[in-house]
Every structure is written in C-alpha cells, then in structure tokens.
N, CA and C of each residue as an Amber inpcrd file, in Angstrom:
protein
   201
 -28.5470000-205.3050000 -35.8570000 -29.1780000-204.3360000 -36.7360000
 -30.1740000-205.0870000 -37.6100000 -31.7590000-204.8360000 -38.0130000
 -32.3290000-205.2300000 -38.2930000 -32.7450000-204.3220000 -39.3190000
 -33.3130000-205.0390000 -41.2000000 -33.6480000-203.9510000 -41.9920000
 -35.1510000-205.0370000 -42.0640000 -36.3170000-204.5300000 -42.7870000
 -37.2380000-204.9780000 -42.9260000 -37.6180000-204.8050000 -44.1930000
 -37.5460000-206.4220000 -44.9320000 -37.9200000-206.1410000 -46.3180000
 -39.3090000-206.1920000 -46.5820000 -40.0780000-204.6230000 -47.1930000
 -41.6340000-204.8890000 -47.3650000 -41.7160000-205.2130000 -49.1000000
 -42.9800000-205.9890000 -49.2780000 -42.9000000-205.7160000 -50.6040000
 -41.9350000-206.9520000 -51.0290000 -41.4460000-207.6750000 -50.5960000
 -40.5970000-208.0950000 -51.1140000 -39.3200000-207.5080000 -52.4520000
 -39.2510000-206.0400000 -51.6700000 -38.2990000-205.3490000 -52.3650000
 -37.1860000-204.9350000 -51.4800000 -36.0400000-206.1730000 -51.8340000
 -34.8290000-205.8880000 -51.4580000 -33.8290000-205.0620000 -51.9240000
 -34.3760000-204.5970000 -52.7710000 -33.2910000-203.0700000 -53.5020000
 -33.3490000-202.4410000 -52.1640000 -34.6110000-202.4420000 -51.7170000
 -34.3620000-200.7060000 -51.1690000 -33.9210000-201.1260000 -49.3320000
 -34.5760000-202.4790000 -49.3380000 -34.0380000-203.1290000 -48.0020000
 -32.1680000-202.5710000 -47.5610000 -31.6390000-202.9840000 -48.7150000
 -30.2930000-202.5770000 -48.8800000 -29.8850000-201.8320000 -49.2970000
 -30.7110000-200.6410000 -49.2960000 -30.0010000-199.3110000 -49.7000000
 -30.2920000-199.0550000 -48.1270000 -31.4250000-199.1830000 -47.5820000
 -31.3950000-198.7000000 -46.0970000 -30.1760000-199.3620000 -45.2610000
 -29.9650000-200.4210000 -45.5170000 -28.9140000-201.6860000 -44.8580000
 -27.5960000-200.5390000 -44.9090000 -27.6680000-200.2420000 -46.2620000
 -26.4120000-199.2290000 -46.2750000 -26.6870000-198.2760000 -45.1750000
 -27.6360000-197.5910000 -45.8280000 -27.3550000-196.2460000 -45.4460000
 -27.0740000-196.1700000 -43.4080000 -27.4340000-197.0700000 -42.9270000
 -27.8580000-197.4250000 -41.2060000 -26.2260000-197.7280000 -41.5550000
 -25.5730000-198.9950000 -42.1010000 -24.1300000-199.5330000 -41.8150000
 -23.4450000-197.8480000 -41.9090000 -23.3520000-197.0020000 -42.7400000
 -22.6480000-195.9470000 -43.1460000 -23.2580000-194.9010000 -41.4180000
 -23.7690000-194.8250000 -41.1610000 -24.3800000-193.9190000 -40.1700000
 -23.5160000-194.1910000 -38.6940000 -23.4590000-195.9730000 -38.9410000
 -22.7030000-196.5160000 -37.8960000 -21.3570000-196.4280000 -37.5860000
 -20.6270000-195.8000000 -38.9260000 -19.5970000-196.1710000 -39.0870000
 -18.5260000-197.1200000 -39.5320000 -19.7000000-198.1260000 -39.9980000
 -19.5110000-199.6050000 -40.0660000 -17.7300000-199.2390000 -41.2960000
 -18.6040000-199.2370000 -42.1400000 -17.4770000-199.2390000 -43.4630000
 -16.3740000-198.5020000 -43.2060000 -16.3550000-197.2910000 -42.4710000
 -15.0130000-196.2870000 -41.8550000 -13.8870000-197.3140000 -41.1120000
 -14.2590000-197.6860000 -40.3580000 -13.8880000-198.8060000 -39.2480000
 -13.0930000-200.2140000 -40.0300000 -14.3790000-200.7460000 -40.9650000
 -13.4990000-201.7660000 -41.6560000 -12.0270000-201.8310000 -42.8480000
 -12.1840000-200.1560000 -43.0430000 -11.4480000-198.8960000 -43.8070000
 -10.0790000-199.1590000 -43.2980000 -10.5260000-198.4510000 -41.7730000
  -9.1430000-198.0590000 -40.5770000  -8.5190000-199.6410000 -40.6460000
  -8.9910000-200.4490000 -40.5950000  -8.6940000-202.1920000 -39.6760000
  -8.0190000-202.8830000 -40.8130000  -8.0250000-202.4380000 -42.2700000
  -7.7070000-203.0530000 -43.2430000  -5.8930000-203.7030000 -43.0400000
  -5.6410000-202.9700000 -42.5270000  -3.5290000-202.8900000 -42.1350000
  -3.5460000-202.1780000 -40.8570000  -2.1790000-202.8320000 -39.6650000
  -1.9010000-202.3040000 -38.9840000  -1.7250000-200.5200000 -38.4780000
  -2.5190000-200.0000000 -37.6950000  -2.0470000-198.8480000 -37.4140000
  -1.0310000-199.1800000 -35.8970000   0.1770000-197.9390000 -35.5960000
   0.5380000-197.9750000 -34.7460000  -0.1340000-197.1120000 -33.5610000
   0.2500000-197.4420000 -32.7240000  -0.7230000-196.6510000 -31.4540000
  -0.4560000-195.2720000 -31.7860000   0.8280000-194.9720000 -32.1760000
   1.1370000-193.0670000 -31.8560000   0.1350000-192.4610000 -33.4740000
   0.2000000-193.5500000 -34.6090000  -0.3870000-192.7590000 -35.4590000
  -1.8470000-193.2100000 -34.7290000  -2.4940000-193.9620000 -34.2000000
  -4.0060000-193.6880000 -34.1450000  -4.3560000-192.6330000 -33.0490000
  -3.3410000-192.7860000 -31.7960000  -3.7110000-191.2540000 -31.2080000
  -3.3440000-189.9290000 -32.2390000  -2.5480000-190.2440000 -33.2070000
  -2.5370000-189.0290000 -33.6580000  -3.4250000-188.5240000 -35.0040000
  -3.9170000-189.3250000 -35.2020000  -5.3630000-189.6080000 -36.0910000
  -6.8990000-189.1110000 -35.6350000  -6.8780000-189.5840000 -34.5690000
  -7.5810000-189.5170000 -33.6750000  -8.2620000-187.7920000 -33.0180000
  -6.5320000-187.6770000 -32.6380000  -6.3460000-186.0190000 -32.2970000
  -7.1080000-185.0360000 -33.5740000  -6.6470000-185.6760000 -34.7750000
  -6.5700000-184.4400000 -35.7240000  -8.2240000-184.6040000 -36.2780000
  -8.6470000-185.5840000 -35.6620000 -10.3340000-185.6880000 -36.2380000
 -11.1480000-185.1640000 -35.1200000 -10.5830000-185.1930000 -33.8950000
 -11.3430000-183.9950000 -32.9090000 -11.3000000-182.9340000 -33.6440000
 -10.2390000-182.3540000 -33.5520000 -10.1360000-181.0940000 -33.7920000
 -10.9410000-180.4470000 -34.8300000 -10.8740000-181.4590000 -36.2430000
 -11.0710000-181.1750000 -37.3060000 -13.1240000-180.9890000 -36.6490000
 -13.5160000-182.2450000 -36.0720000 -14.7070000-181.7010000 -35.6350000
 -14.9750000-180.9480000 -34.6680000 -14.0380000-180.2610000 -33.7020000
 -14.5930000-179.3930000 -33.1840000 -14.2660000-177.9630000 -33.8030000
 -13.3620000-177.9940000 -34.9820000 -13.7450000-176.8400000 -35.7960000
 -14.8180000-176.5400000 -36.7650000 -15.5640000-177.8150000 -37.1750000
 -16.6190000-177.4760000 -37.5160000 -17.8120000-177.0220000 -37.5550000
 -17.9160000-177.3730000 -35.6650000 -18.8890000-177.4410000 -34.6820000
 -18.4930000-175.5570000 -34.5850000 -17.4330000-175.2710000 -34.2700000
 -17.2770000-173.7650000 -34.7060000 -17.9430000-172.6810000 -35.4720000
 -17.7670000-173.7680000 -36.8850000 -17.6990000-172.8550000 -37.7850000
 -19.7360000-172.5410000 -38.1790000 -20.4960000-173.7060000 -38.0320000
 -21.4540000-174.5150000 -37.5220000 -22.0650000-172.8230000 -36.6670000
 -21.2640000-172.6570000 -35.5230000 -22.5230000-172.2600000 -34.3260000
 -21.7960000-169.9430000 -34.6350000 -20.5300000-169.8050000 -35.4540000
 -20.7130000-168.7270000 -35.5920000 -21.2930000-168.1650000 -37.0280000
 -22.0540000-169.3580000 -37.6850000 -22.6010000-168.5920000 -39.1670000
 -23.8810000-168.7360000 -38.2090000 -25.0180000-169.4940000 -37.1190000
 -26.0660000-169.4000000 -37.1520000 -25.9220000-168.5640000 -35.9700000
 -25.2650000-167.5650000 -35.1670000 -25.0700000-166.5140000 -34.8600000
 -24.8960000-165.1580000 -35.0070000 -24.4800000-165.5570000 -36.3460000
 -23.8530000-164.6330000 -37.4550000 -22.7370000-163.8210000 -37.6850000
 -21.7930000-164.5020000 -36.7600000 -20.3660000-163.8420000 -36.7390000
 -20.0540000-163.3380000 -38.1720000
C-alpha cells in the first residue's frame, strides 16, 4: 500500500494512510488477532456477520424499491 506525501504534508498523508488501512480492514483484523479465538466461535462470528450483512443488503434494496 502506497500513500503519497505532496507538499510535504504528512498530516494528511496519514489521514489517507488511515482512512485506505480502515477500508482494508486492516485495524478490524488486528482487533480479531489480539487473543485466541476458537474455531466454533469464529465460524460462529463469522455466520452472524453474514447475516447481519445480508440483512442490510435487504433492508438497502426494499427502501430503494419502496417496500
């Protein structure tokens, strides 16, 4: 991942640095990895964050339908 500092203004170099790491997932990930998960809770973690996004994706496609 590459940020490009112009200007020699690294404030904003690293607010982009963020905002690209956060997009990636980066920080979620280093979140999850902090302590052991067991396999049944990460499939079951896992499960409940599908869902949770494919109810959003739901909720998402019947307001611009207009249910």
């Amino acid at each position: 991942m590459q940020v490009i500092v112009r200007d020699n203004n690294v404030d904003q170099a690293l607010r982009v640095l963020k905002k690209k790491l956060q997009r990636e997932g980066v920080f979620r990930e280093i979140k999850l990895r902090r302590n052991f998960e067991k396999p049944s809770e990460r499939r079951t973690r896992e499960k409940s964050e599908a869902v949770r996004r494919y109810r959003k994706l739901l909720r998402k496609r019947m307001e611009r339908e207009g249910y």
